[in-house]
C-alpha positions, -999 to 999 in steps of 0.1 A, spaced: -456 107 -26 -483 82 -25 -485 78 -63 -449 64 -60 -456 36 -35 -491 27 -44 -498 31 -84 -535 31 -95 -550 3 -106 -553 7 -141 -513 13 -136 -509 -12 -118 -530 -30 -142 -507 -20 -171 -477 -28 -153 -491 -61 -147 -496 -69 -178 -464 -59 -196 -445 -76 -174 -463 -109 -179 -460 -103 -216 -426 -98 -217 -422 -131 -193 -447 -151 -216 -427 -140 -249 -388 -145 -233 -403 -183 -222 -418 -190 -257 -386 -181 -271 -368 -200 -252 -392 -232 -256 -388 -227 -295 -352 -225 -294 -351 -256 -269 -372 -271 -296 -348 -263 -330 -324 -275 -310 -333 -307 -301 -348 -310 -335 -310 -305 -350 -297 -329 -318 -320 -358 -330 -314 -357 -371 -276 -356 -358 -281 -391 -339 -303 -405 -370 -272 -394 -395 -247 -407 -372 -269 -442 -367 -275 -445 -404 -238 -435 -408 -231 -462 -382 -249 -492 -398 -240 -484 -435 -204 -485 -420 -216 -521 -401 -230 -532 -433 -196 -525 -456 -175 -543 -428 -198 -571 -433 -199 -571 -468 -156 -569 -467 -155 -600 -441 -177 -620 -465 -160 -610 -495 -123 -619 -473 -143 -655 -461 -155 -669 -497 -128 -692 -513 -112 -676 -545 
């Protein structure tokens, strides 16, 4: 009965260890998914800002060409 409530220590050990294992690999997963996904957020913004100014750019471009005498 004492084996069940108080585990040796290299069980214990063991124990200790697997669990912080499994802890540290589930958080780097996570971080590195975090990661890819801001990484895919942020080229998102820098394709919507280019997309953005290029479309600034042509509406300028049309409002000159629509300002300039024939």
């Amino acid at each position: 009965m004492e084996l069940l409530f108080f585990p040796s220590l290299k069980q214990e050990e063991r124990l200790h260890r697997w669990f912080f294992h499994e802890v540290y690999a589930k958080f780097y997963i996570l971080g590195k998914s975090l990661l890819h996904l801001a990484s895919i957020g942020h080229q998102q913004l820098k394709s919507k800002r280019k997309h953005r100014l290029s479309l600034q750019l042509v509406s300028r471009q049309l409002s000159d060409v629509a300002k300039t005498p024939d």
